[in-house]
C-alpha positions, 0 to 999 in steps of 0.5 A, spaced: 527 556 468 521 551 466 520 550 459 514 548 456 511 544 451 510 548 443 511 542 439 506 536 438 513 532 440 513 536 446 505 536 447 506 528 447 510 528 452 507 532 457 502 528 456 506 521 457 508 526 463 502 526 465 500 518 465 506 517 469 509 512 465 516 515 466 515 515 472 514 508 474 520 506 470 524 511 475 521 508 481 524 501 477 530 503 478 529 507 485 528 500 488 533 496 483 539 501 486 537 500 494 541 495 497 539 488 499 534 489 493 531 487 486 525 487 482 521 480 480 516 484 476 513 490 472 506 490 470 505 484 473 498 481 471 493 479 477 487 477 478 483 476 485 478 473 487 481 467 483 476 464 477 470 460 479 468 457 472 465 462 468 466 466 473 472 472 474 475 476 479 476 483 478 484 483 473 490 489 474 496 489 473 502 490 479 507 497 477 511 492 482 513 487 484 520 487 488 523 482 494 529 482 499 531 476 501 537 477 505 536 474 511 533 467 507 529 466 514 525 471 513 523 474 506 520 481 504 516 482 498 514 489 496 507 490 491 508 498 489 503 501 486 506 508 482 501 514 483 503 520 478 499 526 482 494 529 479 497 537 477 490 539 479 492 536 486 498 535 488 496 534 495 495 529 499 493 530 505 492 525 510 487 524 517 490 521 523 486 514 527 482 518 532 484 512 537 491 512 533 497 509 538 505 509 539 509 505 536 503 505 531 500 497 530 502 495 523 498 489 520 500 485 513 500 478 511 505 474 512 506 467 509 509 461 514 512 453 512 514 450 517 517 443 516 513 437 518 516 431 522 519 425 518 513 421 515 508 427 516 509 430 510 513 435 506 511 441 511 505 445 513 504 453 510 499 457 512 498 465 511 496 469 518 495 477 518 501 479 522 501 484 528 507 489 529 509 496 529 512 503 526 514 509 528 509 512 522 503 515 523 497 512 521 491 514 518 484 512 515 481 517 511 485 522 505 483 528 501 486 531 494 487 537 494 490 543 490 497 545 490 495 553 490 489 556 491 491 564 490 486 568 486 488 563 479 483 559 482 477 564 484 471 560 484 474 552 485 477 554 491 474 548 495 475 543 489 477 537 492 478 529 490 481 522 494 479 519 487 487 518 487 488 515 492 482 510 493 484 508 486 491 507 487 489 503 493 484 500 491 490 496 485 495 495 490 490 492 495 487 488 489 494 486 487 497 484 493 491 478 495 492 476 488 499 475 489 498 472 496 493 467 493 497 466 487 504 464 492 499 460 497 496 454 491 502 454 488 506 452 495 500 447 496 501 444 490 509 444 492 507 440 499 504 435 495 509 432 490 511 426 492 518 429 492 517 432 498 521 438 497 523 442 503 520 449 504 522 455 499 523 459 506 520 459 512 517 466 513 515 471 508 511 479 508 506 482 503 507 489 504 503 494 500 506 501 498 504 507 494 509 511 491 507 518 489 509 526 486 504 528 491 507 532 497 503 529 503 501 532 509 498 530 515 492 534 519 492 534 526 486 536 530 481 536 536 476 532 534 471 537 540 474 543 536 469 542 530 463 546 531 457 541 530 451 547 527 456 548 522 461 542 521 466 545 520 473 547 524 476 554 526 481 556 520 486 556 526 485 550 529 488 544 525 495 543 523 497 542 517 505 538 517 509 535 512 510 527 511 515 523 507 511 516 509 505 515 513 500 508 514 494 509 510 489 504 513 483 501 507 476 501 507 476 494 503 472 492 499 467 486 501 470 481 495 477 483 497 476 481 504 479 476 507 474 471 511 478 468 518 479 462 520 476 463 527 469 467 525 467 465 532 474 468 536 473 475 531 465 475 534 468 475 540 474 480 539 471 484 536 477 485 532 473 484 524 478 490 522 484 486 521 480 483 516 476 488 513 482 493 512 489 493 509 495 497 512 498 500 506 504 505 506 505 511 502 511 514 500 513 519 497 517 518 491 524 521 494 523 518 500 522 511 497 529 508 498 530 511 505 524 508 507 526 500 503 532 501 507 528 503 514 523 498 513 522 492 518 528 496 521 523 499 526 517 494 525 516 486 525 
């Protein structure tokens, strides 16, 4: 039976409830209980782009920040942004690519160091958007929506949001060109001791996560069903179907997008997207161990 709050104590509750601050320290201990992981830090503070003068970049702080470096020739960073949903929306509902693929290409940063040979120099490192693939379906476009529309919510019927989601995306994004920034000047800064120390590792993934209380469904349609005069579908041709994970692709924003090494050979791929956006899982908060497990198991 549920209990609800009488109490200014039990109020206060609810209220942190609400906020999410619970629930951040128990997806701390979903991740620290999953094998092959550990935590490096909570509420890590970041800041991208990196000050210029009297200039900052936008500043956050990372619920998150944990890593697997079982196999030490390829280490895997987690950046985890909690999402506590909103109890007006406790939905997420997700819309696939329309040009979507199987198995569905998979896009994070990955940092490389490869040693130099003797008298060169210490080693080179750079930082490349990493191609590979996943069984997850992918999606560039999400709503909020209610849990429940039956007669308690007569008038608020259509009430939707993707405030959630484009927040929570927009931090975990912010937080990881931040981190990847951060990691690349002090590798720099490494490769220039006279000491020329051997490279930390050779390889190592950046990978983006939402974690959220949001039950998440994926809408599967036919574009040509939607009716152009009204814009709109019929109420039975569109699916809704149950989610533990999906790939959200994001629409970055200009000041976090990366600039390519090769402009020209972009111009000419046409392939600006790799750039322009950033591959973010969403998980649901049950699923987060399942998925750690699973991950780079079925995408490289």
């Amino acid at each position: 039976m549920a209990h609800f709050a009488s109490t200014q104590d039990e109020w206060t509750i609810h209220a942190l409830n609400i906020h999410g601050v619970f629930f951040e320290r128990r997806c701390v201990d979903a991740v620290t209980d999953t094998k092959g992981w550990k935590v490096l830090s909570t509420n890590y503070p970041v800041e991208y782009p990196p000050p210029n003068g009297p200039w900052r970049g936008k500043e956050s702080s990372l619920d998150i920040w944990a890593r697997r470096d079982t196999d030490p020739n390829a280490i895997v960073d987690i950046l985890i942004e909690c999402k506590k949903a909103n109890p007006d929306f406790v939905n997420w509902v997700f819309f696939p690519k329309a040009e979507c693929q199987q198995p569905t290409p998979f896009i994070y940063a990955k940092a490389i160091n490869t040693p130099n040979p003797a008298g060169v120099g210490a080693w080179t490192s750079q930082v490349v958007m990493q191609h590979g693939t996943t069984d997850l379906s992918i999606s560039n476009d999400a709503r909020e929506v209610r849990g429940d529309y039956g007669k308690n919510h007569i008038g608020n019927k259509t009430k939707t949001s993707n405030a959630a989601i484009q927040e929570a995306a927009y931090q975990v994004a912010l937080a990881n060109r931040a981190i990847v920034h951060e990691e690349t000047s002090l590798r720099e800064k490494a490769r220039r001791s006279p000491d020329h120390p051997a490279p930390p590792w050779p390889s190592k993934a950046y990978v983006p996560i939402i974690v959220t209380t949001a039950k998440l469904f994926r809408v599967d349609f036919a574009s040509s069903s939607t009716n152009l005069g009204s814009g709109e579908i019929g109420l039975n041709e569109a699916t809704l179907t149950p989610v533990q994970s999906i790939l959200y692709e994001y629409a970055l924003p200009k000041h976090l997008q990366f600039s390519p090494a090769q402009p020209l050979e972009i111009l000419t791929s046409r392939n600006s997207d790799t750039f322009s956006r950033m591959h973010i899982l969403v998980v649901h908060s049950e699923a987060l161990a399942s998925l750690l497990c699973d991950l780079f198991a079925s995408s490289t």
